[in-house]
DSSP file (Angstrom, degrees, kcal/mol; ACC not computed):
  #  RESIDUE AA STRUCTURE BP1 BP2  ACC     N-H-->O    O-->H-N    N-H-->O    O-->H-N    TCO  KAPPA ALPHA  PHI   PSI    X-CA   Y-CA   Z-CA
    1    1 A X              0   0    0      0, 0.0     2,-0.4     0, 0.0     0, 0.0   0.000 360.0 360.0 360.0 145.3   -7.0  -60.4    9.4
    2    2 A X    >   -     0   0    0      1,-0.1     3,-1.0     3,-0.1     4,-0.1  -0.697 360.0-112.6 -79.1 127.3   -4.8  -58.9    7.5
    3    3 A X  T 3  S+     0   0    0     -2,-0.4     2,-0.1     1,-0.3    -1,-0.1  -0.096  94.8  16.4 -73.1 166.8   -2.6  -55.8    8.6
    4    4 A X  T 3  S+     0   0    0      1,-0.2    -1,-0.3     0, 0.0    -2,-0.0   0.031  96.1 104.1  87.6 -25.2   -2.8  -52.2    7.4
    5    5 A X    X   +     0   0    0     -3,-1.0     3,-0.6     1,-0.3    -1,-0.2   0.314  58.7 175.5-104.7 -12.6   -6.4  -53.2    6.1
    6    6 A X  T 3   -     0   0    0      1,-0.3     2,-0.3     2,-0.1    -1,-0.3   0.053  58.1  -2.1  69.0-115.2   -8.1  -51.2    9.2
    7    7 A X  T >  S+     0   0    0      1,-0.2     3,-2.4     2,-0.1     4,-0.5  -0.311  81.7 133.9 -95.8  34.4  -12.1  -50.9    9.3
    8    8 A X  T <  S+     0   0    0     -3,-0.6    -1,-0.2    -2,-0.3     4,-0.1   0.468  74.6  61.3 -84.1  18.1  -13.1  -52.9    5.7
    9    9 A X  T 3  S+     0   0    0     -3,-0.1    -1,-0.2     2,-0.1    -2,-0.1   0.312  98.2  54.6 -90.9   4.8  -15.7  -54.7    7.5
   10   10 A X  S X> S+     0   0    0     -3,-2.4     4,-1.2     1,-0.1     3,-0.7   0.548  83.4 118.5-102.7  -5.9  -17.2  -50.8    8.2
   11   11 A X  H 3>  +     0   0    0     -4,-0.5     4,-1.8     1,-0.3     5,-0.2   0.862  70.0  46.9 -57.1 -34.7  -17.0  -50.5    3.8
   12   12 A X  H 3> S+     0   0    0      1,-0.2     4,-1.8     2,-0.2     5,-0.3   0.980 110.3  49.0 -72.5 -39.0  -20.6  -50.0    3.2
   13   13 A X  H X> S+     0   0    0     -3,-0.7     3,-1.9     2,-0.2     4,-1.3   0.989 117.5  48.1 -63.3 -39.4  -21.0  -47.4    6.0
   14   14 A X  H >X S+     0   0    0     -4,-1.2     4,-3.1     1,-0.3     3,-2.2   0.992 108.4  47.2 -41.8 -66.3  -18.0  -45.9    4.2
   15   15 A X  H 3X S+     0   0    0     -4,-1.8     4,-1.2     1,-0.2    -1,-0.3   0.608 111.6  57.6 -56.3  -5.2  -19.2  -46.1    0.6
   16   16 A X  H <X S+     0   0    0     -3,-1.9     4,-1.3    -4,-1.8    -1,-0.2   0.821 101.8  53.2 -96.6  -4.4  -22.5  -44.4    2.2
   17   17 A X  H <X S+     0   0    0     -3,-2.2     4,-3.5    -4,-1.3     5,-0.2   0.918 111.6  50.0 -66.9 -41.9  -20.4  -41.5    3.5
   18   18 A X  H  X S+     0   0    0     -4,-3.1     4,-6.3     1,-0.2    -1,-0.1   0.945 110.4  43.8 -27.2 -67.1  -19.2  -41.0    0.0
   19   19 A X  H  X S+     0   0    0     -4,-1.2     4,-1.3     1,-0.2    -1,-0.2   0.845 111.2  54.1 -70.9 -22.8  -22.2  -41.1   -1.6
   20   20 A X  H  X S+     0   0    0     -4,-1.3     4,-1.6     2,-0.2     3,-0.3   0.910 116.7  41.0 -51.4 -38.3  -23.7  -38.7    1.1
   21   21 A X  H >X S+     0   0    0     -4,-3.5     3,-2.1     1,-0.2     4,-1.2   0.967 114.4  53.4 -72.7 -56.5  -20.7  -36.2    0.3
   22   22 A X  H 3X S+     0   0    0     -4,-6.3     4,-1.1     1,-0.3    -1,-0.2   0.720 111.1  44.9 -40.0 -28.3  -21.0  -36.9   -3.5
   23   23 A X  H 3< S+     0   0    0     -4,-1.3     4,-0.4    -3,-0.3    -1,-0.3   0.567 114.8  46.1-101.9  -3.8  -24.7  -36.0   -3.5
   24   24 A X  H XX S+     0   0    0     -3,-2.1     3,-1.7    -4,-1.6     4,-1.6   0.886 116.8  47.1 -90.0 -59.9  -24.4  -32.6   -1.1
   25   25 A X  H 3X S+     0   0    0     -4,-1.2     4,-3.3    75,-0.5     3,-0.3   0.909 110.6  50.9 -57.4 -41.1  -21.3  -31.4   -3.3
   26   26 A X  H 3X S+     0   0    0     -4,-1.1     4,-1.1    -5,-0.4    -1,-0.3   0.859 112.4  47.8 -54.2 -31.4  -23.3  -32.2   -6.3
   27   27 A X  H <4 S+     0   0    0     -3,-1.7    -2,-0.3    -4,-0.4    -1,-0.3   0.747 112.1  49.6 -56.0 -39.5  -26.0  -30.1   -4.6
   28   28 A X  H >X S+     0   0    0     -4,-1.6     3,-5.2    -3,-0.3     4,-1.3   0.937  99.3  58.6 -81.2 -62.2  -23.8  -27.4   -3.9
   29   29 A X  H >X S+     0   0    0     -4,-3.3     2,-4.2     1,-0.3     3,-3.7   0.678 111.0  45.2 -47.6 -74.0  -22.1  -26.9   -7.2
   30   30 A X  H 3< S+     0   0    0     -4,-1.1    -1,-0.3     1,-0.4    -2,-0.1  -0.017 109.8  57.4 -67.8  31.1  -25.9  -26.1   -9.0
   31   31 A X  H <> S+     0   0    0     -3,-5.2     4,-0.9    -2,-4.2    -1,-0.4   0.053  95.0  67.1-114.7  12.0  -26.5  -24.0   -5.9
   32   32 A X  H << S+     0   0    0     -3,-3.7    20,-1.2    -4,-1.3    21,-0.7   0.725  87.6  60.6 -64.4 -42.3  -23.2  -22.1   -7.2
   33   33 A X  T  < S+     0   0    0     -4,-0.8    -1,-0.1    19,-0.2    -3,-0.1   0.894 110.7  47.0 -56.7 -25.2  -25.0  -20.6  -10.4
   34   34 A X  T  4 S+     0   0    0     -3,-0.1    -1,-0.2    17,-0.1    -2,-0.2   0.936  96.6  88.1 -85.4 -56.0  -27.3  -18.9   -7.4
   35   35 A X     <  -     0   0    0     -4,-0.9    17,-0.8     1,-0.1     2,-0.5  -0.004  63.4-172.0 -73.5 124.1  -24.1  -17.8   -5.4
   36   36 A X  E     -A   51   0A   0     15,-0.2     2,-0.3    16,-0.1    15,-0.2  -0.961   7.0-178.1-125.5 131.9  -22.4  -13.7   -6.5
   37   37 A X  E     -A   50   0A   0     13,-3.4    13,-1.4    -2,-0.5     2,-0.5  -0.835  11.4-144.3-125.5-176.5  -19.5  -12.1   -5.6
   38   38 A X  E     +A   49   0A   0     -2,-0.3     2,-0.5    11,-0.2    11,-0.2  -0.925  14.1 177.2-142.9 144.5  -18.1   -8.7   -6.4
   39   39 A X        -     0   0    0      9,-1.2     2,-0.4    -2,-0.5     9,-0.4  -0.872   7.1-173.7-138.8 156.5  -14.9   -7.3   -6.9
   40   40 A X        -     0   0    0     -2,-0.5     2,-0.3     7,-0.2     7,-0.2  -0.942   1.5-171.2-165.2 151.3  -14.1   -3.7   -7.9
   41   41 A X  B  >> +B   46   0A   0      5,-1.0     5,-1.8    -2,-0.4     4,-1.3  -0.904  63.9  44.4-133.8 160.4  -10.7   -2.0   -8.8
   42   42 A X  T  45S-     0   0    0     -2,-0.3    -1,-0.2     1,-0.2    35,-0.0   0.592 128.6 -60.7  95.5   6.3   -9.8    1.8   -9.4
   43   43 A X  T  45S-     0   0    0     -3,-0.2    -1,-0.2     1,-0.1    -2,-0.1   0.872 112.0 -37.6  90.2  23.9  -11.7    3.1   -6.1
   44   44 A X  T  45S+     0   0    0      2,-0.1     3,-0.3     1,-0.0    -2,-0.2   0.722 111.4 121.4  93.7   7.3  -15.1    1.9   -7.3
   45   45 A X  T  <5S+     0   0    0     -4,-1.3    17,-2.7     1,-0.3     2,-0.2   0.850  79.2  27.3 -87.3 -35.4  -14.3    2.9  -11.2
   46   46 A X  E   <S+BC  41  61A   0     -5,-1.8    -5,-1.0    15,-0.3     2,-0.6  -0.692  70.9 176.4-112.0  72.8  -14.9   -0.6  -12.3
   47   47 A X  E     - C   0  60A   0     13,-0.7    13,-1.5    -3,-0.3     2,-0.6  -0.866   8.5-170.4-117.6 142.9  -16.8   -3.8  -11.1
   48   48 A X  E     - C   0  59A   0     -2,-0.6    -9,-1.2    -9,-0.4     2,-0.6  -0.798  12.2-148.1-110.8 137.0  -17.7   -6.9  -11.7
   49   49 A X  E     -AC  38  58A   0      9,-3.8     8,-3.3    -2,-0.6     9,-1.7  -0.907  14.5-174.1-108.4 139.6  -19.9   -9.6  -10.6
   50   50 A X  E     -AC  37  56A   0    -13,-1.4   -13,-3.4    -2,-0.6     6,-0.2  -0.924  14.1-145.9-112.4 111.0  -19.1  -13.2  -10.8
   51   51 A X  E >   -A   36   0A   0      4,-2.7     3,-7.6    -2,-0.3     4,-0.3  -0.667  45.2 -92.5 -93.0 178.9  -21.5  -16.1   -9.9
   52   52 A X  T 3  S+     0   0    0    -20,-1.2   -19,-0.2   -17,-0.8   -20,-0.1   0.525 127.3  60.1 -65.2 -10.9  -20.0  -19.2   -8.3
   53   53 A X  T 3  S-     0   0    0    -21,-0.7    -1,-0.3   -18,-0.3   -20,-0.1   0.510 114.9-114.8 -90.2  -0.2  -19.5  -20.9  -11.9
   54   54 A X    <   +     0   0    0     -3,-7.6     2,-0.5     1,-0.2    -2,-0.2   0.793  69.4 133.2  74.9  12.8  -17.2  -17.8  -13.0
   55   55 A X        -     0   0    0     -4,-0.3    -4,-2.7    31,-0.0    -1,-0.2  -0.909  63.4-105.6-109.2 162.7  -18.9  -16.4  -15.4
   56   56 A X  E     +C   50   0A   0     -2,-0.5    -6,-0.3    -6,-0.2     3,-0.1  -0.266  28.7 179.9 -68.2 139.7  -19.4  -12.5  -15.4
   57   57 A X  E    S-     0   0A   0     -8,-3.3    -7,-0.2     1,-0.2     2,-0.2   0.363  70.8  -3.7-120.1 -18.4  -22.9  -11.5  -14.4
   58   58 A X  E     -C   49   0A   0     -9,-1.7    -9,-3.8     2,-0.0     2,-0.4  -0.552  47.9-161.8 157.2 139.5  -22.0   -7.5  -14.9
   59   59 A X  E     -C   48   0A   0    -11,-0.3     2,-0.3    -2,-0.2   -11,-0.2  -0.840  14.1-171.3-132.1 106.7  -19.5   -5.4  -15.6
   60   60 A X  E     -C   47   0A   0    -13,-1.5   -13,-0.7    -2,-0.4     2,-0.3  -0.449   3.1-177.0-128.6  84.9  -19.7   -1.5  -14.7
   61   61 A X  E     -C   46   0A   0     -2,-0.3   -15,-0.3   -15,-0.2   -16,-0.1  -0.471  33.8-114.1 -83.2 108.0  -17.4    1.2  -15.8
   62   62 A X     >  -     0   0    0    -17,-2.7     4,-0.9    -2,-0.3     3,-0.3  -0.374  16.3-131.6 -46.2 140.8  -17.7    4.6  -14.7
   63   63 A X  H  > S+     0   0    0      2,-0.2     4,-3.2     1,-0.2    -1,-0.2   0.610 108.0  61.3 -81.0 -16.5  -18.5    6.8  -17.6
   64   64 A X  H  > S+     0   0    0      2,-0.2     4,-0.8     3,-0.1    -1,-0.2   0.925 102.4  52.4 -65.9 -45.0  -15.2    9.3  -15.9
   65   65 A X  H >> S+     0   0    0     -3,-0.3     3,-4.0   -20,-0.2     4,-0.6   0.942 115.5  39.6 -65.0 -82.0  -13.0    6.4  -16.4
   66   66 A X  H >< S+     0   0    0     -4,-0.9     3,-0.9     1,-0.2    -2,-0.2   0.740 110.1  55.2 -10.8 -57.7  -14.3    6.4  -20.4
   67   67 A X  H 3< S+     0   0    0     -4,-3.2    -1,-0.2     1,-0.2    -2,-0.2   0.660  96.9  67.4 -67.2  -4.4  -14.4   10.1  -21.0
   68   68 A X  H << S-     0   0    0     -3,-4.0    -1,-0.2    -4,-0.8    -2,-0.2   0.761  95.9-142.0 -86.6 -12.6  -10.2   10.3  -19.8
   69   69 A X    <<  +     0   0    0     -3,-0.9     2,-0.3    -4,-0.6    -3,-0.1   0.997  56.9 133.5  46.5  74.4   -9.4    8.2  -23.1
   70   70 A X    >>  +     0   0    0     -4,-0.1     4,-2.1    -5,-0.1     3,-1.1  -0.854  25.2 170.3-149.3  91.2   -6.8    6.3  -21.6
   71   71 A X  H 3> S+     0   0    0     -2,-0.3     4,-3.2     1,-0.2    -1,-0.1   0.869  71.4  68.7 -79.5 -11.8   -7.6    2.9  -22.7
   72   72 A X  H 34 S+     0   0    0      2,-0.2     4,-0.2     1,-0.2    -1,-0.2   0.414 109.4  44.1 -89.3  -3.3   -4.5    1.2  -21.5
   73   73 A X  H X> S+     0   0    0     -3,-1.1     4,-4.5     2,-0.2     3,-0.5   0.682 106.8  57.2 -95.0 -48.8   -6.2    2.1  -17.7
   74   74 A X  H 3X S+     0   0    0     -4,-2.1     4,-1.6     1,-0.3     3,-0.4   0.962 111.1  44.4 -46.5 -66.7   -9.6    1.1  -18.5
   75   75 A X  H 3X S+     0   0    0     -4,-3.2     4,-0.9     1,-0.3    -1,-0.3   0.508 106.9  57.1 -90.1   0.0   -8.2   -2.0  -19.3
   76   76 A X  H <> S+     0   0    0     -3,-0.5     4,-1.7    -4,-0.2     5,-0.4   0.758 107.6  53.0 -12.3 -65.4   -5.9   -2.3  -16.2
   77   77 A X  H  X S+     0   0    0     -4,-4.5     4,-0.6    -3,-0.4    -2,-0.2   0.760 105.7  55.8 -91.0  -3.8   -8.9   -1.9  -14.1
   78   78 A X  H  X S+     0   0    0     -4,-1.6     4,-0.6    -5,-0.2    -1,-0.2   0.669 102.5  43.9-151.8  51.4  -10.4   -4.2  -15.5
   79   79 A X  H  X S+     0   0    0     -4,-0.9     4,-2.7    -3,-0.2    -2,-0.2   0.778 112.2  56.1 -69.2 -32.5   -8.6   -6.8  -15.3
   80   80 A X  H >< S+     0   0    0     -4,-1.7     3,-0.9     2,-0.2     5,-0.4   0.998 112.1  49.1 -39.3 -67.8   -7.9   -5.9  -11.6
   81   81 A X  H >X S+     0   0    0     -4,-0.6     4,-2.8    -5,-0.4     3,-1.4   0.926 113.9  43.3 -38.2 -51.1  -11.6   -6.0  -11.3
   82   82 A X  H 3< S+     0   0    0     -4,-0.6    -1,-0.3     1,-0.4    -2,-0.2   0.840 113.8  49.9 -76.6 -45.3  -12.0   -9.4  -13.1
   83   83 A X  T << S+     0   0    0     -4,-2.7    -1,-0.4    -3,-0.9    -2,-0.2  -0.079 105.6  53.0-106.7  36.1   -9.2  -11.1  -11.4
   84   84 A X  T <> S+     0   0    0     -3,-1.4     4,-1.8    -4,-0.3    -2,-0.2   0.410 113.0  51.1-135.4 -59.4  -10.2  -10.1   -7.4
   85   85 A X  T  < S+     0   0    0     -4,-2.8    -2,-0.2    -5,-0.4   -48,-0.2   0.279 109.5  47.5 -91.8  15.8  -13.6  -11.7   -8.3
   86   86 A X  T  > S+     0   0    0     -4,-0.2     4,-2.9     2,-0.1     3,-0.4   0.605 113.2  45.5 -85.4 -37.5  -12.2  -14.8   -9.6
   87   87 A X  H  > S+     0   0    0      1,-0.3     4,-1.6     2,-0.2     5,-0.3   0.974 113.7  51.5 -69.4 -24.8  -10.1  -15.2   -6.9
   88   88 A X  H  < S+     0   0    0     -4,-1.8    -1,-0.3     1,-0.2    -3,-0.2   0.661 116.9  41.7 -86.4  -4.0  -13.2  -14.3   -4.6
   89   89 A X  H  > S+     0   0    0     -3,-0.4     4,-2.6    -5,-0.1    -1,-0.2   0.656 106.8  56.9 -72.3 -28.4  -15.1  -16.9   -6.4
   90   90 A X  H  X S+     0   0    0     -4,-2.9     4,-2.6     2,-0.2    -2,-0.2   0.856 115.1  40.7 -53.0 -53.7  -12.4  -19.2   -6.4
   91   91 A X  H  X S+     0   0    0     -4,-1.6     4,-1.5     2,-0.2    -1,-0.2   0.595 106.2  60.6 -75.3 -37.5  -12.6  -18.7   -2.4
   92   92 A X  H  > S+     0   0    0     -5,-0.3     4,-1.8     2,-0.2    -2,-0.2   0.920 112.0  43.9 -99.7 -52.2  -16.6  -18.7   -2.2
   93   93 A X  H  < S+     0   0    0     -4,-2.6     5,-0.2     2,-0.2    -2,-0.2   0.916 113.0  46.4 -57.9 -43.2  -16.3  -22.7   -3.9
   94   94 A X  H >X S+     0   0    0     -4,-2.6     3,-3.9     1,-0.2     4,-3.2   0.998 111.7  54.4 -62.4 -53.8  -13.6  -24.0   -1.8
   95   95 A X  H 3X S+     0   0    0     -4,-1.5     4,-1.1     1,-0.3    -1,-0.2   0.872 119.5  30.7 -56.3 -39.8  -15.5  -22.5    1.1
   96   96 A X  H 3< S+     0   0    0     -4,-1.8    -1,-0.3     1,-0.2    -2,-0.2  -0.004 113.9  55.6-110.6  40.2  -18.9  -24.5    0.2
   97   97 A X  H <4 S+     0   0    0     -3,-3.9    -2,-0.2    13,-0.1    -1,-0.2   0.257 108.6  58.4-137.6 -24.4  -17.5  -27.5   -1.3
   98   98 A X  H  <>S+     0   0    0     -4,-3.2     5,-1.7    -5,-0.2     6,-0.4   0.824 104.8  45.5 -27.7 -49.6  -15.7  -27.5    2.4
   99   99 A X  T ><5S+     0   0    0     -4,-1.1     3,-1.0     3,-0.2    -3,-0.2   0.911 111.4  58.8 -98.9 -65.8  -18.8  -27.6    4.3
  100  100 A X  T 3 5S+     0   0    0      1,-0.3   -75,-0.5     2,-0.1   -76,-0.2   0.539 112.5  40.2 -45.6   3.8  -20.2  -30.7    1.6
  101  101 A X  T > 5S-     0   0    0    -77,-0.1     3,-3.3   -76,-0.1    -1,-0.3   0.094 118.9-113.7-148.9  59.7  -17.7  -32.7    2.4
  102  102 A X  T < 5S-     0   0    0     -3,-1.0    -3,-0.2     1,-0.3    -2,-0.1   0.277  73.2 -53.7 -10.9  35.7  -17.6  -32.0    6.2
  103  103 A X  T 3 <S+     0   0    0     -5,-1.7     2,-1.2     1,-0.3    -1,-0.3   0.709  95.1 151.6  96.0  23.7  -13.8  -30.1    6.5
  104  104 A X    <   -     0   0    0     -3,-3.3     2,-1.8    -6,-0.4    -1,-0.3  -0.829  50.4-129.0-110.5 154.5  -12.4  -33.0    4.8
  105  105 A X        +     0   0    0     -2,-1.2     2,-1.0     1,-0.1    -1,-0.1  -0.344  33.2 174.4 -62.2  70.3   -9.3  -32.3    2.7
  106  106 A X    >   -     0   0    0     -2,-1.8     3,-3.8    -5,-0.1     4,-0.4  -0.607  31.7-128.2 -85.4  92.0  -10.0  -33.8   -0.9
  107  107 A X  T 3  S+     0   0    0     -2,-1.0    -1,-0.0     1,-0.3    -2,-0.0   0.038  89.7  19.7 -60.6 150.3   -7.2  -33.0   -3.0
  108  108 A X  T 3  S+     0   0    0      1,-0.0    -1,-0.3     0, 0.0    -2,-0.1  -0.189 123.6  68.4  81.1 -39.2   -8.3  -31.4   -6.3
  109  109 A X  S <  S-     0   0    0     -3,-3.8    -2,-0.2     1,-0.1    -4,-0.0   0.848 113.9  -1.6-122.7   4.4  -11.2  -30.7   -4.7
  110  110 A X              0   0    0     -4,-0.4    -3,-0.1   -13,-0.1   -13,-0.1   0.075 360.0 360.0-128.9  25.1  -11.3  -28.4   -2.1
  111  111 A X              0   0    0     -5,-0.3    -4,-0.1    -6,-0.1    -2,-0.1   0.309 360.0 360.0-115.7 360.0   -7.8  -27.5   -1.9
């Protein structure tokens, strides 16, 4: 046998862990579209919701922030808003593409 070459007489039970993990992450990402988080900047003046693909699901601006005519705040808070509920989407995938592939470290994809 050859050194360094470990367990390849175990390669189909490998290649069936694969495909198990490949077919629960695949599950998981189309149960992302399902998945929301929420992010809010300014004391509640702003928020957005995010599903687990990152796109905006809703956006809500206190009409107080609008009536000060300060647009250069508005749009301060939200981006704030917008970028706390990427990262907390960002957060919300690693965390359940962790658990599909049972805590193992696959770079690119859950780090």
């Amino acid at each position: 046998m050859l050194k360094g070459l470990g367990n390849l007489g175990n390669l189909p039970g490998l290649f069936k862990q694969v495909m198990e993990v490949k077919t629960r992450m695949e599950e998981v990402r189309a149960s992302l579209a399902n998945e929301q988080v929420e992010a809010s900047a300014g004391g509640g003046m702003v928020a957005v919701v995010v599903n687990g693909c990152f796109e905006v699901l809703s956006i809500k601006i206190d009409p107080d922030v609008i009536d000060k005519n300060d647009p250069e705040m508005l749009e301060t808070l939200v981006r704030s808003a917008m970028n706390e509920a990427t990262r907390k989407a960002q957060e919300l995938v690693k965390s359940k593409l962790s658990e599909a592939t049972g805590g193992l470290d696959i770079p690119g994809i859950t780090s």
